[in-house]
C-alpha positions as CSV (number, residue, x, y, z in Angstrom):
1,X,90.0,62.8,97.6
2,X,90.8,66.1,99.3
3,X,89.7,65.0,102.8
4,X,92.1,61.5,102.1
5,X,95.1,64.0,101.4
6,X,94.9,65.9,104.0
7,X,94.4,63.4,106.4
8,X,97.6,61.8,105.4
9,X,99.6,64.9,104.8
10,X,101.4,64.8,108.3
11,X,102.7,61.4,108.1
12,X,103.7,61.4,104.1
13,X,105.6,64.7,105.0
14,X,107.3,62.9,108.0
15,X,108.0,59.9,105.8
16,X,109.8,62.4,103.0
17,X,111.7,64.1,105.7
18,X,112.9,60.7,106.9
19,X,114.0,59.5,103.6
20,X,116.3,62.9,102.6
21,X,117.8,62.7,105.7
22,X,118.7,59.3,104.9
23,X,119.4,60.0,101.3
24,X,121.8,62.7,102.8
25,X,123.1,60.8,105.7
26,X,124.6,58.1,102.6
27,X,125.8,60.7,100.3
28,X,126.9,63.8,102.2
29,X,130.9,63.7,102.5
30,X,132.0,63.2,106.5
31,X,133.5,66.2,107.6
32,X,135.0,66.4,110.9
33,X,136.2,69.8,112.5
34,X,138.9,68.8,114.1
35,X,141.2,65.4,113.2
36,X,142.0,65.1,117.3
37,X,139.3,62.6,119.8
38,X,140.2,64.4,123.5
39,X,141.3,61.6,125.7
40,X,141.4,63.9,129.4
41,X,142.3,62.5,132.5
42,X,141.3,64.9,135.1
43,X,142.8,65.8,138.8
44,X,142.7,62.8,141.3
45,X,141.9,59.9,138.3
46,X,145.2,57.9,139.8
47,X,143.3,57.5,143.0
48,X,139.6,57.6,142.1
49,X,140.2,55.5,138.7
50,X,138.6,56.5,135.3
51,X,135.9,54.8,133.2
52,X,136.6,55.6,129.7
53,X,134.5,53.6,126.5
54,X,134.6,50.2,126.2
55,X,136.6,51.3,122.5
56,X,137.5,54.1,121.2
57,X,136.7,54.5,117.6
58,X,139.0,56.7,115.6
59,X,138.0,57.2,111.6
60,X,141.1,57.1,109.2
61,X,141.6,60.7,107.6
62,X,138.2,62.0,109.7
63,X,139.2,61.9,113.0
64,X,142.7,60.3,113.3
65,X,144.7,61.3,116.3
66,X,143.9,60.5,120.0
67,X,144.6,63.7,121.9
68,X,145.9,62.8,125.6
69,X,145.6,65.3,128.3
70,X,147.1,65.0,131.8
71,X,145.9,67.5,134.3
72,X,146.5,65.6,137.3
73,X,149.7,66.2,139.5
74,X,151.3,62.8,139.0
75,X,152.7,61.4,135.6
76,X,150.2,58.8,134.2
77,X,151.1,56.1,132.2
78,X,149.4,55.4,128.8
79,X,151.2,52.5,127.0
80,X,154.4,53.1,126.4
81,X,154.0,56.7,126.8
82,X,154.6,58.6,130.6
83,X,152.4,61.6,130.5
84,X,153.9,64.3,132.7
85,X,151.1,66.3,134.6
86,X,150.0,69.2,132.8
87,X,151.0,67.9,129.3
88,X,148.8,66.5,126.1
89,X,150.3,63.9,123.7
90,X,148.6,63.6,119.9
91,X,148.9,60.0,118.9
92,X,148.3,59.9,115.2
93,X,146.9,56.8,114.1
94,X,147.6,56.1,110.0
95,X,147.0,52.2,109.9
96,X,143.4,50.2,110.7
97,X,142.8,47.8,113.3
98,X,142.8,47.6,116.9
99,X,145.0,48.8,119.6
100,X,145.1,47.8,122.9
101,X,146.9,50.3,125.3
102,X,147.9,49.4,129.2
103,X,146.8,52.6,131.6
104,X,146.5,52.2,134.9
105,X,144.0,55.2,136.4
106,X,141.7,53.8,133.7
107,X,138.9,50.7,135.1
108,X,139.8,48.0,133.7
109,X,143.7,48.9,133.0
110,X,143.2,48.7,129.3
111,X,141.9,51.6,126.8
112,X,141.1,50.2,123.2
113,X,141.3,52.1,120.2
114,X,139.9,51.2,117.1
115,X,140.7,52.3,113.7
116,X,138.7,52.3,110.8
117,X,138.5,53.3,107.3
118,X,136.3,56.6,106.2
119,X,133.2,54.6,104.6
120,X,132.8,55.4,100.5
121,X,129.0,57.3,99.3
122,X,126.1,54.6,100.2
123,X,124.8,52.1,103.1
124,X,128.5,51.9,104.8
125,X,128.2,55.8,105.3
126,X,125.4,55.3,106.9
127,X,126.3,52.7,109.5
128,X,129.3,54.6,110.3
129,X,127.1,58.1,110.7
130,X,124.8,55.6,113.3
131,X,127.5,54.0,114.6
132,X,129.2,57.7,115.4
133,X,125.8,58.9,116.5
134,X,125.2,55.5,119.1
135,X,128.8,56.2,120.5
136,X,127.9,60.3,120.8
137,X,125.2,59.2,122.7
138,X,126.2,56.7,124.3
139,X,129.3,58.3,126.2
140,X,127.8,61.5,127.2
141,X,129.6,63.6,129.9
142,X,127.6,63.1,133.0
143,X,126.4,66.6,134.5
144,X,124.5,67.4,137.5
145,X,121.6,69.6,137.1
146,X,123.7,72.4,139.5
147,X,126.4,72.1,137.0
């Protein structure tokens, strides 16, 4: 009986540490540090172009205002918004659903943002902690290793 429990200690101890951090990951409350997602268009994008997330997803009450930052020389335009160089706009988002914004330095022309609502204790928590994780991931700043 000894020799059967410690040959299966690793993996039950890796299996309970898996289900608290999924037991947390659907109770814990989201708390974000800041309410602002940082939307920066850097020097040159009107001539270079920008790629920027197929969406952007913005949580209602979490993370709620899209925070624009022009630091090229030109004005850039951002719906109906003209961006003077050197300036940020917060767009504060109150209402779900999707919105579709025409900018032209960004590929494509079109930045969507999507709003949801903050997911309640339980498995929509959870999709929404994956779903921020996948898009964390997913849109990593590229770096070169002599950066």
């Amino acid at each position: 009986m000894r020799q059967f429990l410690l040959r299966h200690l690793p993996l039950t101890m890796l299996a309970a540490a898996l289900g608290l951090s999924v037991l947390w990951s659907i109770l814990a409350p989201i708390k974000g540090g800041s309410h602002q997602l940082l939307l920066a268009f850097p020097p040159g994008v009107t001539v270079s172009g920008m790629a920027v997330p197929d969406e952007i997803r913005l949580t209602r009450g979490v993370q709620d205002v899209l925070l624009l930052r022009n630091s090229d020389r030109v004005p850039i335009v951002f719906g109906p918004l003209k961006l003077a160089p050197g300036r940020d706009v917060r767009l504060p988002f109150g209402e779900e659903g999707v919105f579709e914004y025409v900018c032209p330095p960004v590929l494509g022309k079109v930045v969507r943002v999507r709003v949801v609502a903050a997911p309640g204790p339980g498995w929509g928590r959870l999709v929404w902690r994956l779903g921020s994780l996948r898009q964390w991931v997913r849109y990593l700043p590229l770096r070169s290793p002599a950066d």
